[in-house]
Backbone as a ProteinNet text record, in pm:
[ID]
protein_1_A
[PRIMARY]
XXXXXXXXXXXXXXXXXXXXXXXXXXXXXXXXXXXXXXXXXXXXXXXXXXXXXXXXXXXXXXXXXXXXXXXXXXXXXXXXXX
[TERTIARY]
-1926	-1806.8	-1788.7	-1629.7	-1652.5	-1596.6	-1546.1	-1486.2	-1421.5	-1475.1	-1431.8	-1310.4	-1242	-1131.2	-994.1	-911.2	-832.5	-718.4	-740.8	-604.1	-625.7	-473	-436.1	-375.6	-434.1	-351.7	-246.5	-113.5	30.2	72.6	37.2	108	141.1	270.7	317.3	237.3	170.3	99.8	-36.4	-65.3	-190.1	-184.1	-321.6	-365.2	-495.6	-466.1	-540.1	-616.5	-680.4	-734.6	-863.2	-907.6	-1052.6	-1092.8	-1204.3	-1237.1	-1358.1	-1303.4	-1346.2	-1469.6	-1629.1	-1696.2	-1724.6	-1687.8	-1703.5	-1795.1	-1899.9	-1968	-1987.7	-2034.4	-1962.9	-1886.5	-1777.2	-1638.5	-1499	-1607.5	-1532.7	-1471.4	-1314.1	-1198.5	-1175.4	-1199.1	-1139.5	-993.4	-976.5	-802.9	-855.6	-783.7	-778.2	-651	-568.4	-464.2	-479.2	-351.7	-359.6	-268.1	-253.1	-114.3	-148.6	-49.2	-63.8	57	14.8	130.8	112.4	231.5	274.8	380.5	414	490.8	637.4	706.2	885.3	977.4	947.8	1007.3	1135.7	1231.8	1368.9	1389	1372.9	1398.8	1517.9	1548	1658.9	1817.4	1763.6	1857.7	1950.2	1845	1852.7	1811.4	1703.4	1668.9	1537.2	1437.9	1340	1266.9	1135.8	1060.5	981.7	953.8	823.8	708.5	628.4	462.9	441.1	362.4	326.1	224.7	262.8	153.7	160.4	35.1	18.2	-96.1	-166.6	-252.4	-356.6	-474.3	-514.7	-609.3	-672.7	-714.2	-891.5	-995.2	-1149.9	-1169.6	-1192.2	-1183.7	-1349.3	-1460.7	-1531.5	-1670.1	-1797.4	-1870.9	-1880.7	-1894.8	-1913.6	-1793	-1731.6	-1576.7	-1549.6	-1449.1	-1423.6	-1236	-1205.9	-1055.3	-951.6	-937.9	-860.8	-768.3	-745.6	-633.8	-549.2	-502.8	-397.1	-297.3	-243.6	-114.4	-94.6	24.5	-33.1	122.6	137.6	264.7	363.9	493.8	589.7	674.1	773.1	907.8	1014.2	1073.2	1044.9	946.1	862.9	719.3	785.8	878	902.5	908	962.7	971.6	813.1	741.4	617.6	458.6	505.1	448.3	440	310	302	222.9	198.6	78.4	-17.5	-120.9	-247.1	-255	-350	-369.2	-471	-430	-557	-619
131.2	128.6	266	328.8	434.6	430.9	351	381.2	180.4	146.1	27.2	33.5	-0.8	6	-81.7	-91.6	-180.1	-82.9	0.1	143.7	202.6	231.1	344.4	421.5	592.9	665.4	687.7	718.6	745.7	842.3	848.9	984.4	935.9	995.4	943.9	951.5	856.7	863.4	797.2	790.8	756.7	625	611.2	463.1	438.1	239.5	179.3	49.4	-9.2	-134.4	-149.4	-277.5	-317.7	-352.1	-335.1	-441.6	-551	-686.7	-777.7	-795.4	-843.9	-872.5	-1017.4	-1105.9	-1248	-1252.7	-1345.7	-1425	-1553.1	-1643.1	-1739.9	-1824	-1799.7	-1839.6	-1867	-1854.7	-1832.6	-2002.5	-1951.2	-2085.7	-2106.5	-2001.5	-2036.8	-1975.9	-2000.6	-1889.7	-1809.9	-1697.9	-1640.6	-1622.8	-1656.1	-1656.3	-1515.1	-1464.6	-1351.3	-1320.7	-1268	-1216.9	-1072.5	-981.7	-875.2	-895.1	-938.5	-878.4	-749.5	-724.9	-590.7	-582.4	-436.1	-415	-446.3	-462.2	-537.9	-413.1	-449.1	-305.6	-351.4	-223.3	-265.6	-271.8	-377.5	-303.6	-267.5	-243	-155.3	-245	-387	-470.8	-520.1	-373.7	-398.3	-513	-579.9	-720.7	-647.5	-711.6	-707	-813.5	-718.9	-819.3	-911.8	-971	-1069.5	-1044.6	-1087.7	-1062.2	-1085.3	-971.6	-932.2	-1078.1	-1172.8	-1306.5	-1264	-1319.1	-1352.9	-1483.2	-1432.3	-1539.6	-1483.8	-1477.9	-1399.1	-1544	-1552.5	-1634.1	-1552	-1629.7	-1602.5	-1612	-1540.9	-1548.2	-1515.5	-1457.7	-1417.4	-1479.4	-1464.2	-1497.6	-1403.9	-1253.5	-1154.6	-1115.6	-1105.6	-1060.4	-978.7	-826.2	-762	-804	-794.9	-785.3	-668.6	-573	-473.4	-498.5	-486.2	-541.2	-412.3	-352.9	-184.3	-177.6	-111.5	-60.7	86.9	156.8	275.7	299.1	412.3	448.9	529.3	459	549.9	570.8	638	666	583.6	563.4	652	569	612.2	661.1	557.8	563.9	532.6	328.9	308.2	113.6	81.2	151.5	157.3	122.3	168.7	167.3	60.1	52.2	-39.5	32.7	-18.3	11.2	-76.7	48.1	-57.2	-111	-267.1	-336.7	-267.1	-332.2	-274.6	-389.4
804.1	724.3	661.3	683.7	620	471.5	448.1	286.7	267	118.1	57.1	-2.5	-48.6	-152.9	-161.9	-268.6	-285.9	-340.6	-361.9	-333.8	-256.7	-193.6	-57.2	-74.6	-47	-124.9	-6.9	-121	-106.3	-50.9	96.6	195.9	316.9	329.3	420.6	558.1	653.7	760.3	733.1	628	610.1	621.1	750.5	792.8	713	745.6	659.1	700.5	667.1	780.4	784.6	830.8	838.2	996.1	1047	1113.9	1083.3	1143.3	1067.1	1196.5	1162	1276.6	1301.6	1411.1	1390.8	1498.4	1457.7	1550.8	1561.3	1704	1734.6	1675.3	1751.3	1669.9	1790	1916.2	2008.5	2004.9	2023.9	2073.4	1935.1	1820.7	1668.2	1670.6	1546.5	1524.8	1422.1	1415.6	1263.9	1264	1086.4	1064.3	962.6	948.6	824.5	792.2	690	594.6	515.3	501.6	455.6	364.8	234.4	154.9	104.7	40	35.1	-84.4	-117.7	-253.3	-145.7	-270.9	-223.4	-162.1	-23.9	42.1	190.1	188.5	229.7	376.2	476.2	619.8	658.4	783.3	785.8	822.2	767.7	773.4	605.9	519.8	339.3	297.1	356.6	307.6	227	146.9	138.2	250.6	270	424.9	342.7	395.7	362.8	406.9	342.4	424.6	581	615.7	753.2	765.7	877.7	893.1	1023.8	1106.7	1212.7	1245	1374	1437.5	1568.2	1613	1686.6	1749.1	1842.9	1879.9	1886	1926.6	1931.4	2099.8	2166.9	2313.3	2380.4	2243.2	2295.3	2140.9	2221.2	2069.8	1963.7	2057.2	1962	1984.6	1837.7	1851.5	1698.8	1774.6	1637.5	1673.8	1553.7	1513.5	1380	1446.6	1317.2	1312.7	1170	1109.3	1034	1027.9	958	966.6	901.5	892.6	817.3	822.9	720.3	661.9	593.3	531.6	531.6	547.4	632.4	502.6	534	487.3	459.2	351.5	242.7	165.6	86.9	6	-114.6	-180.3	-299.5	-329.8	-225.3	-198.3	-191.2	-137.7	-93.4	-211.6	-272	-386.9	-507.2	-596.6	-650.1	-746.3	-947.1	-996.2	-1003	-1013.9	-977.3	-1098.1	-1061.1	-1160.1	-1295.8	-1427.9	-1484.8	-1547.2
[MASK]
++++++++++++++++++++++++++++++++++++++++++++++++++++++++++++++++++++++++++++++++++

């Protein structure tokens, strides 16, 4: 692992993400959600959380999960908790 954390710093491009390591688990699901600060797509809606679904196809199985930060910077953003 190269770095823990629960802030991402704020530049545009910068990727972010885990991989998760599962073992036997094969023929499981993993479900997931990425919420996120209240940001505009290009339809002017605010999106909703990134969900999906990945299936277990193998015993030893990795799955990454990222995303990183585009333009514009400012929707993007959130303060951190204190």
């Amino acid at each position: 692992m190269l770095d823990i954390t629960d802030v991402i710093k704020s530049d545009i491009g910068t990727e972010f993400g885990y991989v998760l390591h599962i073992n036997k688990a094969k023929g499981k699901r993993i479900d997931f959600r990425i919420d996120h600060p209240p940001f505009k797509g290009e339809d002017g809606k605010v999106r909703p959380p990134f969900t999906g679904q990945v299936f277990i196809n193998s015993n030893q199985y990795e799955f990454f999960l990222g995303d990183c930060v585009w333009e514009p910077l400012e929707d993007k953003l959130i303060k951190p908790l204190k």
